[in-house]
C-alpha positions as CSV (number, residue, x, y, z in Angstrom):
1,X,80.8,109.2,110.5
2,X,78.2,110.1,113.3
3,X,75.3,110.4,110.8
4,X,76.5,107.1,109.4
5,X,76.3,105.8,112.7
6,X,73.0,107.2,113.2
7,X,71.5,105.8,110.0
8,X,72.9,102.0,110.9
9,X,71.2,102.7,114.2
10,X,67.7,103.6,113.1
11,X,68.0,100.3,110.4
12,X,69.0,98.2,113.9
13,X,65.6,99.7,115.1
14,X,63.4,99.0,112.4
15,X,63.8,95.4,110.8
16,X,63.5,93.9,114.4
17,X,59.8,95.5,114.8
18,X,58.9,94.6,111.4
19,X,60.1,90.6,111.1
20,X,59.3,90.3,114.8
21,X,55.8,91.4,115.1
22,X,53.5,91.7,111.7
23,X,55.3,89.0,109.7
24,X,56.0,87.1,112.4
25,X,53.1,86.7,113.9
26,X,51.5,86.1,110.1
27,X,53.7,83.6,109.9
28,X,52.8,81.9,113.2
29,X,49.3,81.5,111.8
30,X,49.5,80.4,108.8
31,X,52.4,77.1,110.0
32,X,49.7,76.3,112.5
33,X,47.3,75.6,110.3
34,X,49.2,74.3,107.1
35,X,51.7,72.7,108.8
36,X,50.1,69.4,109.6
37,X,48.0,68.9,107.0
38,X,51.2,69.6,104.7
39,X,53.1,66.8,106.5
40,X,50.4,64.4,106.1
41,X,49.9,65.2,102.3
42,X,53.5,64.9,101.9
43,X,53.3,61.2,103.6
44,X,50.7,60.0,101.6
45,X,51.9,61.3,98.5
46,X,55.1,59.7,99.0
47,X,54.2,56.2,100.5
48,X,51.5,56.1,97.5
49,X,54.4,57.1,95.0
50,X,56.4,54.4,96.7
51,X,53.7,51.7,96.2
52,X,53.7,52.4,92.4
53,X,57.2,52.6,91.8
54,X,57.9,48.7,93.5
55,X,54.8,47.6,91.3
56,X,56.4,49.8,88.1
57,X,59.6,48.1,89.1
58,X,58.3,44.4,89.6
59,X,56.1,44.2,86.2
60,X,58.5,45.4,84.1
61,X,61.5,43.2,85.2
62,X,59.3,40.2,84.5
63,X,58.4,42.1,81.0
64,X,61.8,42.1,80.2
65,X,63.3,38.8,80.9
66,X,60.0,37.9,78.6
67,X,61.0,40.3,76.3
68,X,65.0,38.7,76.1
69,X,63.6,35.1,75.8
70,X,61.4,35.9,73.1
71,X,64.5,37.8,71.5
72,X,66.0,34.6,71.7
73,X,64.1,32.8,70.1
74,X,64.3,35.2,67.0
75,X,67.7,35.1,66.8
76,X,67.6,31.5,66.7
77,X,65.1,31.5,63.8
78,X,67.4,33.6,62.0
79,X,70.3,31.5,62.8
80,X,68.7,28.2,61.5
81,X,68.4,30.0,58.0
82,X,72.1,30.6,58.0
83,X,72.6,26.6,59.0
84,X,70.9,25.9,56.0
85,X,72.8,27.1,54.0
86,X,76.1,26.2,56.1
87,X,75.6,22.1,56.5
88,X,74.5,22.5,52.5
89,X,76.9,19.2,51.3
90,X,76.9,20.2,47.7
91,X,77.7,24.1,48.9
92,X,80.1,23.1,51.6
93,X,81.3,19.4,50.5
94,X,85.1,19.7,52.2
95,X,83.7,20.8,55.6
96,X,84.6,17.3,57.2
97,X,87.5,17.4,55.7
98,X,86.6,15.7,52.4
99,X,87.1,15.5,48.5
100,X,87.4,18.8,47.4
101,X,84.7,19.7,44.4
102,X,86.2,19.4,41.3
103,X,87.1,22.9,39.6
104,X,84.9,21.5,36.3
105,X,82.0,22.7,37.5
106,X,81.9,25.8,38.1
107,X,78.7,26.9,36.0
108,X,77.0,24.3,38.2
109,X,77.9,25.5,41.0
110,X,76.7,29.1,40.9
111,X,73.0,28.0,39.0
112,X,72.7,25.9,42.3
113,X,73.8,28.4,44.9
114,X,71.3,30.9,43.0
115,X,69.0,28.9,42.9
116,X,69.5,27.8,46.6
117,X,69.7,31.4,48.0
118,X,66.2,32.7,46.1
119,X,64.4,29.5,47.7
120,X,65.3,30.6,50.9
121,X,64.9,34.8,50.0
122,X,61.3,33.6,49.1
123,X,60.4,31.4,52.5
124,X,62.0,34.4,54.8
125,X,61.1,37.6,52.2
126,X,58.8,39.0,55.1
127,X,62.2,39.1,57.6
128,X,65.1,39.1,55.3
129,X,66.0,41.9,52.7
130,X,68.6,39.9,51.9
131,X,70.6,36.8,51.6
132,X,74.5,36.4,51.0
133,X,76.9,33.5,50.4
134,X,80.7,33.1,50.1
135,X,81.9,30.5,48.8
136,X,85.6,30.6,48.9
137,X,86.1,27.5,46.7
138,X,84.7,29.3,43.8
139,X,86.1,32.7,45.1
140,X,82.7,34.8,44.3
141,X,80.3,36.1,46.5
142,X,76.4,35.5,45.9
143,X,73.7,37.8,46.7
144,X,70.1,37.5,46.3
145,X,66.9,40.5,46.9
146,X,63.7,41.2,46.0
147,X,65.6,42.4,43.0
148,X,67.7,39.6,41.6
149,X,70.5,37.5,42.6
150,X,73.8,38.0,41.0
151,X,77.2,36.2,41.7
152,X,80.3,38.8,41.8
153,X,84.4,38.4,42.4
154,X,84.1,41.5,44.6
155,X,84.6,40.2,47.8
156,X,84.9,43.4,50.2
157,X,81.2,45.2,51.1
158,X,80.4,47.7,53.3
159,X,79.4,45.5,56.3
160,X,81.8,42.8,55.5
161,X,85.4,41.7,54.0
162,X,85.2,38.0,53.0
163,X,88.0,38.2,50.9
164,X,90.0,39.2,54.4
165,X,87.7,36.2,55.9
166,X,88.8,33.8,54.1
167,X,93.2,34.6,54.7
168,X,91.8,33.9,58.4
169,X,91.4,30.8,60.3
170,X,89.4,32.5,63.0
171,X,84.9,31.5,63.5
172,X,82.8,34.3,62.9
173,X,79.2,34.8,64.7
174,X,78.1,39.0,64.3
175,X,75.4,41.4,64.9
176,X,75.6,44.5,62.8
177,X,73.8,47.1,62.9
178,X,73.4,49.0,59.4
179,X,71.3,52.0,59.9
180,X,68.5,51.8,57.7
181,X,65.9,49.7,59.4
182,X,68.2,46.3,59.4
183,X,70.5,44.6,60.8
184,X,72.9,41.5,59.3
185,X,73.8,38.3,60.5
186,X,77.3,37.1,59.7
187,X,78.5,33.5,60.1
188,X,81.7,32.2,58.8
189,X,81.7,28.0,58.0
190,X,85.1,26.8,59.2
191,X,86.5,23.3,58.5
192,X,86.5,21.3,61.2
193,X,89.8,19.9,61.5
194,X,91.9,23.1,60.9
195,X,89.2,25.7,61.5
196,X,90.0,26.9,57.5
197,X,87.6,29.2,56.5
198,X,85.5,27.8,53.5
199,X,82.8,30.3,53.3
200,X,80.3,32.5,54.8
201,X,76.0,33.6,55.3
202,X,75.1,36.7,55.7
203,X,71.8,37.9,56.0
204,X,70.3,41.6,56.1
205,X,67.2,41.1,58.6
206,X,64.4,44.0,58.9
207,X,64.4,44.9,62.8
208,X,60.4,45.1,62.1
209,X,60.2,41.2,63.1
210,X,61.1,42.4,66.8
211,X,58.0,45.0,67.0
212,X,55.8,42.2,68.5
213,X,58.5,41.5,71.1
214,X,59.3,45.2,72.1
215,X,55.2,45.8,72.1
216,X,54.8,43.7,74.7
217,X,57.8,45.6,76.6
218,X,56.2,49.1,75.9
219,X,53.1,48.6,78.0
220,X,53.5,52.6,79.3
221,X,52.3,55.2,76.0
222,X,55.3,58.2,77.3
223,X,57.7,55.1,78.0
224,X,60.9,54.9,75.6
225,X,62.0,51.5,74.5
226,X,65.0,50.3,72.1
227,X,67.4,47.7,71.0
228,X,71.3,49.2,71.8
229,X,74.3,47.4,71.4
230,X,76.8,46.6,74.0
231,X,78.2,50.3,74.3
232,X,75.2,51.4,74.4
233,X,74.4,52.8,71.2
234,X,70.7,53.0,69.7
235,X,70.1,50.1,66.9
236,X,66.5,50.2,67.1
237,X,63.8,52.2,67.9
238,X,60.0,52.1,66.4
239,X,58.2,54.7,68.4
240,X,60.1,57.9,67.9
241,X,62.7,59.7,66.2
242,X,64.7,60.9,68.8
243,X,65.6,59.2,72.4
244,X,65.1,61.6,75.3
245,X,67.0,58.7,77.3
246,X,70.7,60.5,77.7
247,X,73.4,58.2,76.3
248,X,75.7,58.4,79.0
249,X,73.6,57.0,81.3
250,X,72.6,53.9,78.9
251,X,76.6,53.1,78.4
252,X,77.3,53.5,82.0
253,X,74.3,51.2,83.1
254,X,75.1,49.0,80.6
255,X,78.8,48.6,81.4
256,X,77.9,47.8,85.1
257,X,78.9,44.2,86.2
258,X,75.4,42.6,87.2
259,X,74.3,42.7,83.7
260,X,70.3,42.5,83.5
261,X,68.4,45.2,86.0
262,X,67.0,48.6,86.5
263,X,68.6,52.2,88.0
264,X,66.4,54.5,89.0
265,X,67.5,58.2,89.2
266,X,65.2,61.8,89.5
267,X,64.3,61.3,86.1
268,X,62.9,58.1,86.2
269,X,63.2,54.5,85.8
270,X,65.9,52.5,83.3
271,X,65.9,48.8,82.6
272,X,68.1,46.8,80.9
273,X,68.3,44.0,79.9
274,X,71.2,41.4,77.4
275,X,69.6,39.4,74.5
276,X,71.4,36.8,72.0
277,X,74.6,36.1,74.2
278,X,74.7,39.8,75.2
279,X,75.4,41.4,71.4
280,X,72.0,43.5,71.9
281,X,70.4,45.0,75.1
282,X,66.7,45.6,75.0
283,X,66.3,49.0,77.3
284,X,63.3,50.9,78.5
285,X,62.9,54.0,80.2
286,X,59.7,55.1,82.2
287,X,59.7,58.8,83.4
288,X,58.9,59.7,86.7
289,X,55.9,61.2,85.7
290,X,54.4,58.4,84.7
291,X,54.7,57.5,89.1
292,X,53.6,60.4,90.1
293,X,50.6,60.1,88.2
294,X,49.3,57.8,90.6
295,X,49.2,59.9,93.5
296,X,48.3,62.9,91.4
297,X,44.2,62.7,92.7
298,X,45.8,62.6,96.4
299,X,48.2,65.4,96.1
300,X,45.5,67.7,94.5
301,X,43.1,66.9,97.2
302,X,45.5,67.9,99.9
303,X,46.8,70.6,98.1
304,X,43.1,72.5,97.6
305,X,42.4,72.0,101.4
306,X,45.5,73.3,102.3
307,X,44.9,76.2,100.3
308,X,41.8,77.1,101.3
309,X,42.9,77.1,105.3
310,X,46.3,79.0,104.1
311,X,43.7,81.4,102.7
312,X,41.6,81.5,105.8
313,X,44.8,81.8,108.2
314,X,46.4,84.5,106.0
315,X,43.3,86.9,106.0
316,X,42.7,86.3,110.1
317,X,46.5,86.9,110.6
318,X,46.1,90.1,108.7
319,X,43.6,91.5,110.4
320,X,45.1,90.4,113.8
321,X,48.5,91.8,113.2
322,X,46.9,94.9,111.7
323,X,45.1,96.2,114.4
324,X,47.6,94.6,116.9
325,X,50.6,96.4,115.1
326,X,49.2,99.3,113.6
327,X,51.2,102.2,115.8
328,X,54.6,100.4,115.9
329,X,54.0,100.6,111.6
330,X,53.4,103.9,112.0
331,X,56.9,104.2,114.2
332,X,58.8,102.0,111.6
333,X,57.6,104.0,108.8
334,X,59.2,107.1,110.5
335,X,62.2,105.3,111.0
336,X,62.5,104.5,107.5
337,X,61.8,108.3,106.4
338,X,64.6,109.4,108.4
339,X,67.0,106.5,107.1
340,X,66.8,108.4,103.8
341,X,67.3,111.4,105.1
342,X,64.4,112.9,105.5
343,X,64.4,114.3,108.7
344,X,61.0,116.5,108.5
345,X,58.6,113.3,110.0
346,X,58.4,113.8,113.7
347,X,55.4,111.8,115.4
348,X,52.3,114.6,116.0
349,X,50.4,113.4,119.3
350,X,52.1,110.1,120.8
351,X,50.1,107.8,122.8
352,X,49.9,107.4,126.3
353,X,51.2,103.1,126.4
354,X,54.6,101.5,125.7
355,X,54.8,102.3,122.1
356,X,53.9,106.0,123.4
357,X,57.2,106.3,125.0
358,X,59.1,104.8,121.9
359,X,57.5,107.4,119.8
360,X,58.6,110.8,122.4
361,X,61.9,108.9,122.5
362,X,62.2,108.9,118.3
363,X,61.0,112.7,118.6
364,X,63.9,113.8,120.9
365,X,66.6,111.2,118.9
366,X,65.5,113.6,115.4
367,X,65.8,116.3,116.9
368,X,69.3,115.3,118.3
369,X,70.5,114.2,115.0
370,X,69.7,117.4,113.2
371,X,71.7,119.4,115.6
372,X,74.3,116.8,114.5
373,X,74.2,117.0,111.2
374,X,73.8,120.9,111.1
375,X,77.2,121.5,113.7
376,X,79.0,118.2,111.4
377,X,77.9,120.1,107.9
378,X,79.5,123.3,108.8
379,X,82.6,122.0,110.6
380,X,83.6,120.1,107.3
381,X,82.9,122.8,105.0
382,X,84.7,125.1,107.1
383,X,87.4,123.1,107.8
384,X,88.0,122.1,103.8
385,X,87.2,126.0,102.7
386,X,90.3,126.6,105.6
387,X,92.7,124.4,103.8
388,X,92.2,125.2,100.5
389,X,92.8,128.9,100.9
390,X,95.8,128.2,103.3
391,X,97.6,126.3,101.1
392,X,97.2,128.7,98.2
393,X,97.7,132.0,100.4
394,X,101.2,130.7,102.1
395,X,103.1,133.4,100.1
396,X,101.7,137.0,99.2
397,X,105.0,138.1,96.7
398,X,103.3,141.9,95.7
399,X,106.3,143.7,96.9
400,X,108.8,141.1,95.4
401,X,107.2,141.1,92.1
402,X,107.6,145.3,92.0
403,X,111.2,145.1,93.6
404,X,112.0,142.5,90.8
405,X,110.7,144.8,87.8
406,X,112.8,148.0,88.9
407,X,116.1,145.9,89.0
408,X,115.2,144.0,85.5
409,X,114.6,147.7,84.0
410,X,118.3,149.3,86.1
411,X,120.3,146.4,84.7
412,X,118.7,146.9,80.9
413,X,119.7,150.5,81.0
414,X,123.0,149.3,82.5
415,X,123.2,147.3,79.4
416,X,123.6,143.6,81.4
417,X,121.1,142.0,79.4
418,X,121.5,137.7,80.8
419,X,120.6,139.6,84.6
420,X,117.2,141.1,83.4
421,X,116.7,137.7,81.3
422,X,117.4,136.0,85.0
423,X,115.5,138.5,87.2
424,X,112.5,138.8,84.4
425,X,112.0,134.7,85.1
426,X,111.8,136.0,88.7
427,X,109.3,139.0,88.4
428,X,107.4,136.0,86.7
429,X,107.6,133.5,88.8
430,X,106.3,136.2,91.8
431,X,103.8,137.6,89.0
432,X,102.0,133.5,88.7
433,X,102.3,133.6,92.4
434,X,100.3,136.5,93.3
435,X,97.5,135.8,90.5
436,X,94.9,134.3,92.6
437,X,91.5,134.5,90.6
438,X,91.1,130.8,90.4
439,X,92.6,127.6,92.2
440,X,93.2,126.3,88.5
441,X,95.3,127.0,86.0
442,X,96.2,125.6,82.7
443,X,99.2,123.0,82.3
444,X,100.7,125.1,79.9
445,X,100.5,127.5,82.2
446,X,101.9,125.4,85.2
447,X,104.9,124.5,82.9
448,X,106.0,127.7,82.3
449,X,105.9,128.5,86.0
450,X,108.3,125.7,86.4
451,X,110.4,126.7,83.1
452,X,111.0,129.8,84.9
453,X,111.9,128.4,88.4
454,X,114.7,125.8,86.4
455,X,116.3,129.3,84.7
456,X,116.7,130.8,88.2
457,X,118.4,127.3,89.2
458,X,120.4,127.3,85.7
459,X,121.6,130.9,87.1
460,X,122.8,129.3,90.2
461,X,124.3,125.8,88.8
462,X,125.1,126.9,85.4
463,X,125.9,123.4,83.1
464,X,125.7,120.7,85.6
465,X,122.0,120.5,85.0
466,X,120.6,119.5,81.9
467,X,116.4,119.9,81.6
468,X,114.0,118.2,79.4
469,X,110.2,119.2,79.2
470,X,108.3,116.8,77.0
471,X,104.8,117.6,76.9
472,X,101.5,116.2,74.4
473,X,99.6,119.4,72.9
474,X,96.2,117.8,74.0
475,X,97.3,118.5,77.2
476,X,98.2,122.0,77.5
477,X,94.7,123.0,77.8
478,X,93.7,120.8,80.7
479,X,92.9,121.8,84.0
480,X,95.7,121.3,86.7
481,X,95.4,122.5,90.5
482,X,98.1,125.9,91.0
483,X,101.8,125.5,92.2
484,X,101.3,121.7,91.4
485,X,105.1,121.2,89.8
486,X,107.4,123.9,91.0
487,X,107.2,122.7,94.6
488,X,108.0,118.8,93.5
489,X,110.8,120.3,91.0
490,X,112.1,122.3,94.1
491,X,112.3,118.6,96.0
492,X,114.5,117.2,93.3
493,X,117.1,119.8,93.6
494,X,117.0,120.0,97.6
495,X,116.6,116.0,98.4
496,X,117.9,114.5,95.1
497,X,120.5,116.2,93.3
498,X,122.6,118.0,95.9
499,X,125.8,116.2,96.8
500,X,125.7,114.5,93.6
501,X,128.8,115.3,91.7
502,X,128.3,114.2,88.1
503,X,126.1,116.0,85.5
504,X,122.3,116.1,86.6
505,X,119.7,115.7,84.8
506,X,115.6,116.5,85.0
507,X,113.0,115.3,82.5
508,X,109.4,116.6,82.6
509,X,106.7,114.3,80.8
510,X,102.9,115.3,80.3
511,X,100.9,112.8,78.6
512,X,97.6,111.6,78.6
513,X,96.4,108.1,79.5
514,X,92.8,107.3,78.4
515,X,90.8,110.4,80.4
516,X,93.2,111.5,82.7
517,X,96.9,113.1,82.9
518,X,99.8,111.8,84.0
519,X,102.5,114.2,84.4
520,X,106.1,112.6,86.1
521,X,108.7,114.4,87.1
522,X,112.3,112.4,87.4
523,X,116.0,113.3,88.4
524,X,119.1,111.0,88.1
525,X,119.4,112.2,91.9
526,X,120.9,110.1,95.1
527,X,117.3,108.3,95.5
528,X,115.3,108.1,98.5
529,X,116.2,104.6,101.1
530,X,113.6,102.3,101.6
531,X,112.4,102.6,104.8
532,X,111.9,106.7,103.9
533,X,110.4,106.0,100.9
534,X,108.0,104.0,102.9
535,X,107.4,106.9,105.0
536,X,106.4,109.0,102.2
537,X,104.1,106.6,100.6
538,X,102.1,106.1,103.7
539,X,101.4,109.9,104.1
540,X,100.4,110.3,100.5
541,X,97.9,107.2,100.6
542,X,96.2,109.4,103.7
543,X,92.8,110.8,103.1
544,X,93.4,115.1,102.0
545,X,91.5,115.9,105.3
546,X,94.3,113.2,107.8
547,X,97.8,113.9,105.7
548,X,100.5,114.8,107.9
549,X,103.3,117.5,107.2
550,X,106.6,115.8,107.6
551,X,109.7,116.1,106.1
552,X,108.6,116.3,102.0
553,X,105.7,119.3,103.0
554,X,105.9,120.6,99.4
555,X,104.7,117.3,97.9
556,X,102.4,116.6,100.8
557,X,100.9,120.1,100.3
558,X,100.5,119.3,96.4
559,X,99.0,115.9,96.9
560,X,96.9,117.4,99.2
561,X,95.2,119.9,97.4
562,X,94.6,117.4,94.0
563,X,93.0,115.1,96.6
564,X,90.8,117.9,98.2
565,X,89.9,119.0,94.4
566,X,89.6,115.8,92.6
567,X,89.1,112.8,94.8
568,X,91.2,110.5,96.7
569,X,92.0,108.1,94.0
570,X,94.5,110.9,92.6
571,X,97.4,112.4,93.3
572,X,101.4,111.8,93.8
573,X,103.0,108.6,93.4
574,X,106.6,108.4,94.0
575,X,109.1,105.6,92.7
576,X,112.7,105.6,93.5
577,X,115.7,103.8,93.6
578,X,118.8,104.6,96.0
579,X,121.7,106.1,93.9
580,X,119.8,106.2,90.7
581,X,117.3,108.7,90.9
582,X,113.6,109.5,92.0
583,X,110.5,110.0,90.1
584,X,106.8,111.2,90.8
585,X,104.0,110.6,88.9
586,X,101.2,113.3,88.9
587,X,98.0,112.1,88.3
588,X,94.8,114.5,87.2
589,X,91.5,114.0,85.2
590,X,91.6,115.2,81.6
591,X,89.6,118.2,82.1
592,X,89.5,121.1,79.8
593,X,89.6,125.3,80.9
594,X,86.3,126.0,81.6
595,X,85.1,122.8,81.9
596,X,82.6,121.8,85.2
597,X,84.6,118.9,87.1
């Protein structure tokens, strides 16, 4: 903790000098002389950018309503050929409400509607692709192309269903768009008194005849412009394949309720504006970079001469802070030796000024701290070598163990072989505890220190307790700390099971859980109450060096000691449950005999 201290200190000591002088004074210089020249290129630069983008913004709103009038008058072109064709009396002779045409003459009536519809295909051939007529008198639908002209009883087309037309009673005026370079005009022609439907034009127009119109629209080369429909969708566009423009924001501009105008966002400039009672929208898109342009030449200017005094002011503030801050560098890079532990960079020969008497200071604070970390280094290993060995070294069993043999070998001879079986588990059980070459041993080994323990207690208790070891061969080899289990079996028997009438009952289970080994230990004892098994939690989550001996010592020595040897993320965890038993849960790393850990 102290040489933590010490190390948070020394940074505290060292960042101030180095923002606070070099860099700052650097710093200093170089927004003295940038500074306002910076704020004046950014004010030109921006008050020039303005002034284009109200001019950008003025010319093109004037292009556009230009633009919708002359889209306009297309449409109405167009629309003049379908009229043709609609006030035809000898096509259309009920419209007022007349004489129907006689069903005699049929024959005549398709040469003449042929006939009709390839005059007109050959006046309009540059615009149209194609010309259709429904006649719903004759039920047949006529179509004429640079192909032929044919005359057909199938009424339903992709675009349109004039058989479905002509049930209705209802006027019909569309746009459609079809994909491939056109776009159809449908009319339906509706008798006047009942609004019956007696036929229909439609005609397939090449959206080429708008080029000239859009032309005079795309007056900027990396402008987009395009005809879109009401939702926004692309019908039309000459100069590219794909629209950079995003959708989203075309529908959402479009959908707004002042109809014609412009949004302007980071990107750049959208207008928009309604054609032909709204059906189309003729759109355009500047980018921003086309603005900025303008004030490109400006920008660069300033930019160059503010480069060139940044320069200038850079190299002077060097040199000033250099010579200015040369020994308090040489202090701070002292400082930062000794932040990573190197402690061998004492100042030789401090000068005489200020910075003098920072630099004897530094010289007595090292020394200081490695006197700290000299008497700090052999307290802890002194104090964890201490607890180790007295943990291990609580019982010293020689005599015991030799006691134990020469009764096992009297009661053999006296024929009573179930007390040498009992005292043998004994001499054992003293035998483990006096083998101290290592502070591991296997967990097969550990078991069978425990086996032998539970047949001393079988001795005592004889069939109330029934015991279960369970244990994965992969396992047996590990590494587990010495007199890990007996001490935590000893607690169920002393805190658990005494006072319990009924059978008991303790089941051993060694298994192992991805790279470590979990070893529980659980009795169908009286439990442990809440507010002690609080208790015991809170000492066992204590650091190996702070734990406190209370009332469970033997489980607070074994936690302990696997905390000391493996780290403070293992160790005993205890679950229990008031008159229904306890468990604890040993946990280890999955370390072989032998193995380094």
């Amino acid at each position: 903790m102290r040489i933590k201290w010490v190390s948070h200190a020394l940074r505290g000591i060292v960042r101030p000098f180095q923002i606070s002088l070099r860099y700052k004074l650097m710093l200093l210089m170089v927004l003295i002389a940038v500074l306002p020249l910076s704020l004046v290129t950014l004010f030109a630069t921006k008050t020039t950018k303005h002034s284009l983008a109200s001019e950008v913004i003025r010319s093109n709103e004037s292009r556009m309503e230009w633009a919708a009038k002359y889209f306009d008058e297309k449409f109405d072109q167009l629309q003049a050929v379908s009229y043709s064709l609609l006030l035809d009396s000898t096509l259309f002779p009920n419209a007022n409400d007349g004489a129907v045409q006689s069903e005699g003459t049929p024959s005549f009536v398709n040469q003449y509607t042929i006939d009709r519809l390839k005059s007109l295909y050959s006046a309009n051939n540059k615009n149209i692709a194609q010309v259709a007529l429904y006649l719903k008198s004759q039920n047949r639908l006529y179509v004429v192309d640079k192909d032929a002209g044919i005359s057909t009883d199938r009424l339903k087309t992709p675009q349109v269903d004039w058989g479905a037309i002509g049930r209705s009673h209802e006027s019909l005026n569309l746009l459609l768009n079809n994909g491939k370079n056109t776009f159809s005009i449908v009319r339906s022609m509706n008798r006047f008194p009942d609004r019956e439907v007696l036929g229909g034009v439609k005609l397939e127009v090449r959206w080429k005849m708008m080029n000239s119109v859009l032309d005079m629209v795309h007056s900027e080369s990396n402008s987009e412009v395009f005809v879109a429909d009401a939702n926004g969708n692309v019908m039309y566009n000459p100069y590219s394949e794909r629209i950079a423009t995003e959708p989203e924001t075309v529908k959402a501009a479009l959908a707004g309720p002042g109809g014609q105008g412009y949004t302007e966002s980071k990107r750049g400039f959208l207008f928009y504006q309604p054609s032909v009672s709204g059906q189309v929208w003729i759109v355009k898109f500047i980018p921003m970079e086309y603005v900025t342009e303008g004030a490109s030449s400006t920008l660069n200017f300033s930019l160059i001469t503010a480069l060139a005094f940044a320069i200038v002011a850079i190299a002077a503030s060097v040199l000033i802070a250099y010579i200015t801050t040369r020994p308090i560098i040489r202090l701070t890079q002292s400082m930062k030796a000794v932040e990573i532990q190197n402690f061998e960079v004492d100042i030789r020969e401090p000068r005489s000024d200020e910075i003098g008497t920072l630099e004897r200071r530094f010289n007595s604070m090292l020394g200081r701290i490695k006197e700290l970390i000299q008497t700090e280094y052999k307290a802890t290993i002194e104090k964890r070598t201490a607890q180790v060995k007295a943990m291990q070294a609580q019982i010293n069993p020689h005599f015991l163990h030799n006691a134990l043999q020469a009764i096992g070998g009297i009661a053999l001879s006296r024929n009573v072989p179930e007390i040498n079986e009992h005292v043998r588990a004994i001499s054992d059980l003293f035998r483990y505890t006096i083998r101290m070459k290592s502070d591991l041993v296997t967990v097969a080994d550990e078991l069978e220190h425990a086996r032998n323990y539970l047949q001393i207690q079988k001795l005592r208790f004889q069939s109330m307790i029934e015991v279960r070891i369970d244990a994965d061969e992969e396992c047996l080899g590990c590494t587990i700390p010495k007199f890990s289990l007996q001490p935590i079996v000893e607690n169920c028997f002393f805190h658990g099971l005494e006072g319990k009438m009924d059978a008991w009952s303790i089941t051993i289970r060694v298994e192992k859980v991805l790279d470590e080994i979990e070893i529980s230990i659980a009795d169908n004892g009286i439990g442990i109450e809440e507010s002690r098994l609080a208790d015991i939690r809170r000492q066992l989550s204590q650091p190996a060096d702070g734990q406190e001996n209370g009332e469970s010592m033997g489980i607070s020595n074994v936690n302990a000691r696997i905390k000391l040897l493996f780290g403070d993320e293992y160790g005993l965890f205890i679950s229990s449950e008031w008159k229904a038993g306890t468990t604890v849960k040993l946990l280890i790393p999955a370390h072989e005999e032998g193995e380094k850990t």
